[in-house]
C-alpha atoms as one frame of an Amber mdcrd trajectory, in Angstrom:
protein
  95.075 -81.430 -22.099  91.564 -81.622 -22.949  90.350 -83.833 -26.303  90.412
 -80.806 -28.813  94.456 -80.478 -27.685  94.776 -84.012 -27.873  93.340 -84.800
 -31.140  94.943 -81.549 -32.621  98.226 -82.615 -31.284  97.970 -86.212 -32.954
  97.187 -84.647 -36.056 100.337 -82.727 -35.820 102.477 -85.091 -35.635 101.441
 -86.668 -38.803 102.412 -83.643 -40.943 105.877 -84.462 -42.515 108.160 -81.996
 -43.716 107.961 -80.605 -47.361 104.170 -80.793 -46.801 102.008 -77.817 -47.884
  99.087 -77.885 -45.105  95.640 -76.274 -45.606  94.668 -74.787 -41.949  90.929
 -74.561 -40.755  89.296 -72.438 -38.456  87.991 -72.587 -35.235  88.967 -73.555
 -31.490  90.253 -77.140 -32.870  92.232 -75.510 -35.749  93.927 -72.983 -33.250
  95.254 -76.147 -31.285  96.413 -77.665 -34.639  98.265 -74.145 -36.020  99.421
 -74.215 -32.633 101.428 -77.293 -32.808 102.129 -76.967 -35.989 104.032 -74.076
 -35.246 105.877 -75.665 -32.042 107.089 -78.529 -34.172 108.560 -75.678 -36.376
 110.237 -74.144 -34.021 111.536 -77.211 -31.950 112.167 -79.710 -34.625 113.071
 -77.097 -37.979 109.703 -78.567 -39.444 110.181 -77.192 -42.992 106.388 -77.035
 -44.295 104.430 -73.928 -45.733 100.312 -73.627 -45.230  97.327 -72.210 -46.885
  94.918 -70.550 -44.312  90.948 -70.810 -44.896  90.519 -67.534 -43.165  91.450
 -64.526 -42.558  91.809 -65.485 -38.511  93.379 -68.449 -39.122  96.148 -66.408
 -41.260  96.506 -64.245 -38.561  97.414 -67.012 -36.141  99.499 -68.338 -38.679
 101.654 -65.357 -39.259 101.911 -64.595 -35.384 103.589 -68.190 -35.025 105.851
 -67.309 -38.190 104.535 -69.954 -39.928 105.308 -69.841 -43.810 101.888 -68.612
 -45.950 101.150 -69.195 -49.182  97.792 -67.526 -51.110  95.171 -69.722 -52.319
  95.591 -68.270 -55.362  99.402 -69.470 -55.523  98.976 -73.374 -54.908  97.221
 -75.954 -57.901  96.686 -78.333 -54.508  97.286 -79.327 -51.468  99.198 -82.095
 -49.256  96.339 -82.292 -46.809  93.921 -79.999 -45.330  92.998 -80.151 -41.558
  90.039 -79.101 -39.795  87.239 -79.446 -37.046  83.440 -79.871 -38.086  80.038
 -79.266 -36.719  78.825 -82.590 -37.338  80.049 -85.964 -38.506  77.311 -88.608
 -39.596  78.484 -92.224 -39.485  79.541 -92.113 -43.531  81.903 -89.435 -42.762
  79.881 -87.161 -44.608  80.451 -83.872 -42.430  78.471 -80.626 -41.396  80.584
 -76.947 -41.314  80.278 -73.481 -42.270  78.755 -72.091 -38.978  81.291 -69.793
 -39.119  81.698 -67.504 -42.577  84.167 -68.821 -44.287  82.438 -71.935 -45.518
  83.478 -71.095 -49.445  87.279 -71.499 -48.636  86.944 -74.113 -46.684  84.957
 -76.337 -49.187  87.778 -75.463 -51.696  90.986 -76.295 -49.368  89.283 -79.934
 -48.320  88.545 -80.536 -51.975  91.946 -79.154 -53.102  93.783 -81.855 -50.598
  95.218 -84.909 -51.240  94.036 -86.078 -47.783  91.528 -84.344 -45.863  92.015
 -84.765 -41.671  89.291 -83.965 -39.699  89.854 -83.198 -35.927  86.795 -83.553
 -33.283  85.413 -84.663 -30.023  82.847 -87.096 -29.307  80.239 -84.824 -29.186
  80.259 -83.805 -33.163  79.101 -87.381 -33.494  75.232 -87.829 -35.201  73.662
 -90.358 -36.781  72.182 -87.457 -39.380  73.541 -84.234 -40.725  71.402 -81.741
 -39.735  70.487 -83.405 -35.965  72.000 -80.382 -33.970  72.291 -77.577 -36.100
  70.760 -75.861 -39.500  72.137 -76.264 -42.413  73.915 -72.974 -43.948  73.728
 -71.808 -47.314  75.850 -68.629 -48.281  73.733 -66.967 -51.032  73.855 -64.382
 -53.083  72.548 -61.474 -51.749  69.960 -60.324 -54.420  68.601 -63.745 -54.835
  67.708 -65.170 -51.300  64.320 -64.963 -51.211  63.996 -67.413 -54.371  66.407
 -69.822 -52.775  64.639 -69.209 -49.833  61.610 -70.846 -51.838  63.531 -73.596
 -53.826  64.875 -74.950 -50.551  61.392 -74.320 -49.230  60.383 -76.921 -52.387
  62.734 -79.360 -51.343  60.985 -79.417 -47.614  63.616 -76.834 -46.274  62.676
 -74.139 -43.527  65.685 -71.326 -44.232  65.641 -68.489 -42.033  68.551 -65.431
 -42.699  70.879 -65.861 -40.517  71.357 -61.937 -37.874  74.159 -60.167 -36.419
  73.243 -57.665 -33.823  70.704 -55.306 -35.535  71.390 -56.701 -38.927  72.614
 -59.647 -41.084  75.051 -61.733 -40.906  77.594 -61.361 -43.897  80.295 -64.242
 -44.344  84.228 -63.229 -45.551  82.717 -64.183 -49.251  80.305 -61.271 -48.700
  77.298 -63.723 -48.891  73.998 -64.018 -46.580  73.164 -67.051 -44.857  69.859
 -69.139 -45.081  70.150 -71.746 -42.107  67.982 -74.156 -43.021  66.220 -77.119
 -40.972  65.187 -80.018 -43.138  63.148 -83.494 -42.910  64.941 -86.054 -40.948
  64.187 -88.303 -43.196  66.488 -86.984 -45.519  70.418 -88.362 -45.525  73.724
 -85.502 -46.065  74.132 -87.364 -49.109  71.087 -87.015 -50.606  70.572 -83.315
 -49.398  74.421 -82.237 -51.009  72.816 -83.376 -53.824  69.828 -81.368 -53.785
  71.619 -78.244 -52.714  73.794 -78.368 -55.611  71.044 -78.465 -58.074  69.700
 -74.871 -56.629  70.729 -71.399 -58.713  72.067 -69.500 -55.960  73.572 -70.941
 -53.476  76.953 -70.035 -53.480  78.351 -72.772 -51.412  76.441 -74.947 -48.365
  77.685 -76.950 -45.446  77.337 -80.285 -46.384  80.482 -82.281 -47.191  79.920
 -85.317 -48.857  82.938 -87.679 -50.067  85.280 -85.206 -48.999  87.197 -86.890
 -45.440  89.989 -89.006 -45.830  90.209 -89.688 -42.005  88.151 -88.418 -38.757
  90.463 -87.999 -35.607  88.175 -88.483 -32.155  89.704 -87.288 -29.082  88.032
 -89.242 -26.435  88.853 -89.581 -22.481  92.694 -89.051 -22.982  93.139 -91.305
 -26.168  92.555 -90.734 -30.321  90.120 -92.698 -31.925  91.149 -92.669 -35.952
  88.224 -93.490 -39.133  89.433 -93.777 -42.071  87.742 -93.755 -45.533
């Protein structure tokens, strides 16, 4: 079982039934659907979940787990996903994917909010191994292009193939490199200041608790 198993595992055996669990995306998430749905199955887990994507739906209803719409829930139990990043205040890097919007909404909408990694999502800064991404609006990306550009932000559209990359929202993406001398906290600030930006990948004061697999064994931070 490698760490991403492991961690997603641990995670899984927190859930309690009656919970209603917000599902992420990604290789980590899989693992935690996964087990989600084998606890289900072997133990008559009775929860329902809320998927951030369409893929992670999909999984969801293959492993006839119980789905409820966004639109149906005022909240959640918890919400449980991997991230990008994870600088040492918790504050977290996501959204390489395209479904940054729902995401933001389902860790904000959770009572707890579990996030599942291996050592190597550990930085000291967001923004050390990736870009930052910004889902804008379509019409307007060359003047966030400049605000962030105000800010000391480098944002270049993120491609697919021969053409642009379009998230689940129907947004564009700006990834955007920034001064290192500039903390997640302070940048989340910034961000949400600029017209136009429909949602970015910074989360600040959003984890409850980061779950490290790590050489066979689960390291857990809590807030």
């Amino acid at each position: 079982m490698n760490d991403k198993q492991l961690v997603a595992e641990y995670a899984a055996q927190r859930i309690e039934s009656g919970m209603l669990v917000g599902l992420g995306t990604g290789s980590t998430a899989n693992f935690f659907i996964e087990a989600l749905a084998r606890r289900q199955r072997e133990e008559n887990l009775q929860i329902e979940v809320v998927a951030s994507s369409v893929v992670s739906m999909l999984k969801a209803q293959q492993l006839d787990l119980t789905l409820r719409g966004v639109e149906q829930i005022g909240g959640l139990d918890v919400y449980v996903d991997g991230a990008d990043e994870v600088a040492p205040d918790l504050t977290l890097l996501k959204g390489r994917g395209s479904d940054l919007v729902r995401e933001k909404i389902l860790a904000k909408a959770g009572k707890a909010f579990w996030v599942l990694i291996d050592k190597s999502k550990q930085v000291d800064r967001i923004g050390q191994n990736f870009p930052i991404p910004m889902e804008v609006m379509p019409f307007a990306w060359q003047l966030v292009q400049r605000s962030l550009a105000a800010i000391g932000g480098v944002g270049t559209l993120r491609k697919s193939g021969d053409g642009l990359f379009v998230t689940s929202h129907g947004s564009l993406v700006l990834d955007t490199a920034f001064d290192p001398d500039l903390d997640g906290k302070t940048l989340n600030n910034l961000l949400d200041a600029i017209p136009g930006i429909v949602e970015h990948g910074i989360f600040a004061d959003l984890t409850s608790a980061v779950f490290c697999g790590h050489q066979g064994s689960v390291e857990e931070t809590a807030v």
